[in-house]
N, C-alpha and C positions, 0 to 999 in steps of 0.2 A: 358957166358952172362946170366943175371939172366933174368928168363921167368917175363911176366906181370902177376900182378894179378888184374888187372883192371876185374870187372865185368858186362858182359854185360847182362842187366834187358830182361828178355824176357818175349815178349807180351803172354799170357793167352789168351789161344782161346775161343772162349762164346760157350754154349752147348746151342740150343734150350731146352726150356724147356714144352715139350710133355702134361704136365698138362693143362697151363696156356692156351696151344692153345685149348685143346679141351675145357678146361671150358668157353676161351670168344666163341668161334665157340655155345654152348650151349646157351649162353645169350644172343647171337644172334637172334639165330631160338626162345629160349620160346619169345623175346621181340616183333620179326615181328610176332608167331604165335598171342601173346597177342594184339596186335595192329590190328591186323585181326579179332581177337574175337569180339572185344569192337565196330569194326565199322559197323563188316559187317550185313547182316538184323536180325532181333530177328523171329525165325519160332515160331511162334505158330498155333499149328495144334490139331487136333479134330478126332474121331475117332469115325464113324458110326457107328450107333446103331438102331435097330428096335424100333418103341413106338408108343404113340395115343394119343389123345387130344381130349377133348370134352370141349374147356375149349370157353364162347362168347365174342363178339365183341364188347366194347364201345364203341359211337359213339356218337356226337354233331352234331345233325340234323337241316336244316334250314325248315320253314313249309310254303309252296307257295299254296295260295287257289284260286280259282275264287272270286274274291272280287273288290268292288272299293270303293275310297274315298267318300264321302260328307261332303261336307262344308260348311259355316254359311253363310246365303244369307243375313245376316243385321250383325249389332253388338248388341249388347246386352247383360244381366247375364242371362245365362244357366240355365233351368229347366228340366230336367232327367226325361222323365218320364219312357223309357224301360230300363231292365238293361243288363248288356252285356250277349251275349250269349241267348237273347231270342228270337222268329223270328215275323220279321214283315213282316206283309200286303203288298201289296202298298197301299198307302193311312195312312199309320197306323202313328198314333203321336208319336212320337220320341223324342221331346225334345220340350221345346217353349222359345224364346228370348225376356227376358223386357226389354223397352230401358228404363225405369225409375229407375227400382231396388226397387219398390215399391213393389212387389208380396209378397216377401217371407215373408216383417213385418204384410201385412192381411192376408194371410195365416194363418200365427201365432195367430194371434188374432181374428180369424177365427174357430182354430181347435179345436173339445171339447174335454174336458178332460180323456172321456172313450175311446178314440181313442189308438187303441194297434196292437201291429203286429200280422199278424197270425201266428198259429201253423208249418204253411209250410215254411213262410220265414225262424223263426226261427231255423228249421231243415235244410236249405239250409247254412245259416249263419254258423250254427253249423259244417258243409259236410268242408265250406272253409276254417274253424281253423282245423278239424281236417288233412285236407291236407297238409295245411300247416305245423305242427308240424311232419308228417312225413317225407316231404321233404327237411324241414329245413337245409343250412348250413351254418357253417362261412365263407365258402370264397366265398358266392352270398347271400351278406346283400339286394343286392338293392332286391330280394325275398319277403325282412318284406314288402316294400315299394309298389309291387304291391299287395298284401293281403292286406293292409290299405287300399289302393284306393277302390280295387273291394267290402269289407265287407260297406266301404262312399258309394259306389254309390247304393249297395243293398239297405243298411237303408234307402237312401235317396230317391232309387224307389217306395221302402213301401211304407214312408212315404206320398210322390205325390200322390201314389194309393189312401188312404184313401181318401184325400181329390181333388183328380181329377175331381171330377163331380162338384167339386165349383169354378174350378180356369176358366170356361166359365163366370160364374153370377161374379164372385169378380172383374175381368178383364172389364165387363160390366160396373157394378155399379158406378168403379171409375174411370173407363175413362180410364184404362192403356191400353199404345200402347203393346199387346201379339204377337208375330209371332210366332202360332202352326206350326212348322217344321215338314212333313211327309216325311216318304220314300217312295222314286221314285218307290222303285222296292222291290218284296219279296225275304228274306232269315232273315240270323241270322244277329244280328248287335252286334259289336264288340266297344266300343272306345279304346281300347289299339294304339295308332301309332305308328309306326317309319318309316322309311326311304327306308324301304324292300316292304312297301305295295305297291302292281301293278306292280312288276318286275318278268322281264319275265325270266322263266330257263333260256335262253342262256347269259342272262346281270349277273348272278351269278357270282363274283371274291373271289380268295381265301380270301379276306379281309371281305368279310360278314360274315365268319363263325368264327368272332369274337365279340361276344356281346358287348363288353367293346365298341366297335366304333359305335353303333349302339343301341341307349337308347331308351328303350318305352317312351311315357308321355300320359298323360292323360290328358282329359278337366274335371273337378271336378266340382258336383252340386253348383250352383249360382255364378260359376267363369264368371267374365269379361273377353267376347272374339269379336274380332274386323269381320268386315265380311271378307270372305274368308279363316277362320279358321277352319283348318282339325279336324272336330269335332267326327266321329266314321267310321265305316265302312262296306259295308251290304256285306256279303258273301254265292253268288248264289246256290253254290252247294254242296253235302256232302260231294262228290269228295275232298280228298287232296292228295298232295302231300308233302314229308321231302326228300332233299337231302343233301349226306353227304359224305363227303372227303374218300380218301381210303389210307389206311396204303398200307406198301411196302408188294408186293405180293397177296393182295386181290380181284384187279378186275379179277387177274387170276384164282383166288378160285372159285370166285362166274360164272365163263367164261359160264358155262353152264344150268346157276338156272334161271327159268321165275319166281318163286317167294321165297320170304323170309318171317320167321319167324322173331318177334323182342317185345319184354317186355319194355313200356316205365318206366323210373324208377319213373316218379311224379304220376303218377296211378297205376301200377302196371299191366294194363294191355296189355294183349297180343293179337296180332295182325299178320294177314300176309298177305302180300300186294303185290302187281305185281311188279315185280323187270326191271330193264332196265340201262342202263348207257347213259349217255348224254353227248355232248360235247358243253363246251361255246364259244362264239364266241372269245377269246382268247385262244382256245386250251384246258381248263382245264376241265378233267376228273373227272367226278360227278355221284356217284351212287344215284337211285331214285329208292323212296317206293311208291307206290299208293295205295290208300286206300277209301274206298267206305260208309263207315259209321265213327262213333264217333269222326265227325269232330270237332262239339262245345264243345268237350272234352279239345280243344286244341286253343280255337277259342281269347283267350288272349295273346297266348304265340307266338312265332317267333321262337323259339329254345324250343327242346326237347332233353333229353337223352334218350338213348334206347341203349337197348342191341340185336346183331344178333343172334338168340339161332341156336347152330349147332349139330348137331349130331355126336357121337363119329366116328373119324377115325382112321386109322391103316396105318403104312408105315414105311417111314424113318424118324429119328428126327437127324436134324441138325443145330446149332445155328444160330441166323440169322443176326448174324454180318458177318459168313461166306459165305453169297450170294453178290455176285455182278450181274452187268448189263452191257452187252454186244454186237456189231452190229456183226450181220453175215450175209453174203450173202445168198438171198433168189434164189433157182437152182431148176425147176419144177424136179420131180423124175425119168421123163422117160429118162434125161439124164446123167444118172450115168449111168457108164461103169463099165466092171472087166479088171485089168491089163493080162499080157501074164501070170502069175500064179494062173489066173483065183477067187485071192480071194480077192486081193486089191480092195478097188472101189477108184474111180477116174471118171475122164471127157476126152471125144476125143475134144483137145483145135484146133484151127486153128491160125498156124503161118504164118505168112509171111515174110519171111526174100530176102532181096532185089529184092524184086518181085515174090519170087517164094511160092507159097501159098501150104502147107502142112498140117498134121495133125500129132498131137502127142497125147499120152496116157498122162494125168497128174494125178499121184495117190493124191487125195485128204482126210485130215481125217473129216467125215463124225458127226457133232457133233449130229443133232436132223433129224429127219425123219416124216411127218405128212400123210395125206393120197393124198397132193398137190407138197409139196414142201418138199427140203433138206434143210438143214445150213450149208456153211465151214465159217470158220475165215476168215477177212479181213485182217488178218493178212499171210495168205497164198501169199507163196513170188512167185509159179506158177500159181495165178490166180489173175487179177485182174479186176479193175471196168473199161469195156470197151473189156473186152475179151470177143473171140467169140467163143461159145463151139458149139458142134453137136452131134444130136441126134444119138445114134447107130441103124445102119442101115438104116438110113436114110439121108436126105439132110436139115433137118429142124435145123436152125440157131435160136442160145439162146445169147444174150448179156446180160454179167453181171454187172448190176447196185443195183436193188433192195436190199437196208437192212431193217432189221428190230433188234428188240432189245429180247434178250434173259437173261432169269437168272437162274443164274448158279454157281458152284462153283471150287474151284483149288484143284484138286484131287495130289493126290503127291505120289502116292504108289511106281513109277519109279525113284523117285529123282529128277525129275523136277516138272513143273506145267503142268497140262493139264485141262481144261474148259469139264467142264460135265455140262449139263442143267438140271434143275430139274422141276417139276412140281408140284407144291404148294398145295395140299390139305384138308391142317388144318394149323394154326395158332395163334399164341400169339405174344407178346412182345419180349420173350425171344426165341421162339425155331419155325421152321417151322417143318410139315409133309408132305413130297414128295413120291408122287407113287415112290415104288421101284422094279414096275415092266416095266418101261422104258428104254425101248432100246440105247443104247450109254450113259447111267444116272447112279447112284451110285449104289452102292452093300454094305451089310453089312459092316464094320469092315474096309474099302476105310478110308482112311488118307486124312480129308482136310486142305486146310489154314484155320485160322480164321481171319488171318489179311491182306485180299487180295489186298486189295488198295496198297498195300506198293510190290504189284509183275506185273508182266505179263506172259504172254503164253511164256513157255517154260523155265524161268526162272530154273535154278539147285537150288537146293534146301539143306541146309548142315544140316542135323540133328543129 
């Protein structure tokens, strides 16, 4: 019997292929590591350094004097006879009202020809252009426009002057209705207005300490003004006051100064004046200069620049994009404890658990220390707002509610975030200078965030 030779095909077993797997197992891990890169946060950190500043403060000051309004008891065209900045009497002539508008054409034909200014005006005249040219800029045109007015109403005081002793007989002669306007009351009189005049510190909003919304104007020699028209303004005392906004970090700068230095920049002069912080009746925080002379230096303007002149300091320098702002609970100091290792500090808390009322040790971390109070974080997950700590050694009970706001930065030396306060003792734009002789606070060569908004406390940190 002849064998078969039929062929049976046989199946080919598959070999894993050892490459393939470890190369996608790799494309794996670089794709999720790459995907992890791209999303996760971007650390930008800073590394502390010793350094100093003496570098001052600009500032846009508002100027609040003892001053009030007066205004036109008739209508009539204006006649100047004081000019701004000079002081009056009570009693003293100030301006006079024609109802006709007849004055100024006898006047005129009136004045003789040898009639000239004096030597002094002229050197006053002269004092205003050259100020002007020094404090000139292009971006406060309306500048040109009060130096036109005040050099108008100069000339135009002169010129009244000369012939002041004739405008009683001219007014006589031809019958015109004159109303000599006198001041109530003595000081310096100003016509500059706006909208600031007779407002009290506390009514002060951050929106005044924008000039743009708040325009001087002027009443100009022989302008038609109706009665009730805020015509200048007599200011009482030499006393003034300039208050001005504070940059971030500053009111804690200045926390223990009764007075400041400051260089205005349209005179040049320098000045130091009793320092104080105020609060508006909206809450907003206002630093105040006071000042006891060279008030009608100022007696046109609303707003001044000036500079805070500070004297060099030494510390830490760290950028100041790298500070944040912070609540911590306020814990008077006599109730910090030491744990059973006797180094930890912490608080003896009072529990109560289904009625049975105990005490426990809670190690707390300890951010700032004053010569009243501690700080911990409200973020502390074994203390909170409504817990009842105890004095050691005693029976005397503390409920914790009070915060207050701390600033500080994210120190990252351990690879996460931790909140260190600092203490602000020079300042710029770009960099703060903090004691760095502060307890629980930075140390040279400390690794901070610079872009803290984007973390929190405790955050891991992947550098």
């Amino acid at each position: 019997m002849a064998k078969s030779k039929k062929i049976i095909p046989y199946k080919k077993r598959r070999n894993l292929n050892v490459g393939i797997i470890i190369f996608s197992l790799l494309l794996l891990y670089t794709s999720v590591y790459f995907i992890k890169l791209i999303t996760r946060k971007k650390v930008i950190y800073n590394e502390v350094v010793e350094g100093s500043m003496a570098e001052n403060k600009t500032h846009t000051g508002i100027i609040l004097r003892d001053e009030s309004v007066e205004v036109a008891p008739a209508g009539g065209y204006i006649n100047i006879y004081m000019r701004d900045g000079k002081r009056a009497a009570v009693g003293s002539r100030v301006y006079s009202l024609d109802a006709t508008g007849d004055l100024k054409k006898l006047m005129e034909a009136s004045a003789g020809k040898e009639d000239t200014v004096s030597d002094s005006s002229v050197i006053e005249m002269k004092k205003k252009l050259s100020n002007f040219t020094s404090n000139y800029s292009d971006s406060d045109f309306e500048y040109v426009y009060d130096t036109k007015y005040l050099l108008d109403n100069a000339a135009s005081e002169h010129s009244n002057i000369i012939n002041i002793e004739n405008i009683d007989n001219i007014s006589n002669e031809n019958g015109l209705s004159l109303n000599v306007v006198t001041s109530p009351a003595s000081g310096e009189v100003s016509y500059a207005m706006d909208d600031i005049a007779e407002k009290k510190e506390e009514d002060l909003t951050k929106s005044d300490f924008d000039s743009s919304k708040h325009a001087v104007s002027y009443v100009k020699n022989e302008q038609l003004v109706e009665e009730g028209t805020r015509i200048y303004r007599v200011v009482h005392s030499e006393s003034w006051s300039i208050y001005f906004e504070f940059e971030k970090g500053e009111e804690e700068l200045y926390a223990e100064k009764k007075t400041l230095t400051v260089k205005f920049k349209s005179t040049g002069l320098i000045l130091t004046g009793d320092y104080s912080v105020v609060e508006t009746k909206d809450g907003y925080s206002l630093g105040k200069l006071t000042f006891d002379k060279y008030m009608v230096q100022f007696i046109s303007n609303r707003y001044a620049d000036f500079d805070i002149q500070s004297s060099s300091v030494n510390g830490l320098k760290i950028p100041s994009r790298s500070v944040l702002e912070k609540d911590f609970y306020t814990i008077p100091i006599d109730f910090i404890a030491k744990g059973g290792d006797g180094v930890s500090d912490g608080f003896y808390k009072e529990v109560d658990k289904d009625g049975n009322v105990s005490t426990v040790f809670v190690p707390a971390e300890i951010i700032k220390v004053t010569d009243v109070n501690c700080y911990i974080s409200t973020e502390n997950k074994d203390i909170a707002s409504g817990d009842k700590l105890i004095k050691p050694d005693s029976n005397e009970i503390f409920e914790v509610s009070n915060k207050e706001k701390l600033l500080g930065v994210y120190n990252i030396n351990k690879g996460y975030t931790i909140f260190k306060t600092i203490d602000i003792i020079g300042s710029n734009k770009e960099f703060y200078i903090v004691d760095k002789g502060t307890k629980y606070g930075l140390k040279v060569y400390d690794h901070i965030l610079l872009n803290p908004d984007n973390y929190k406390e405790g955050d891991f940190i992947y550098q």
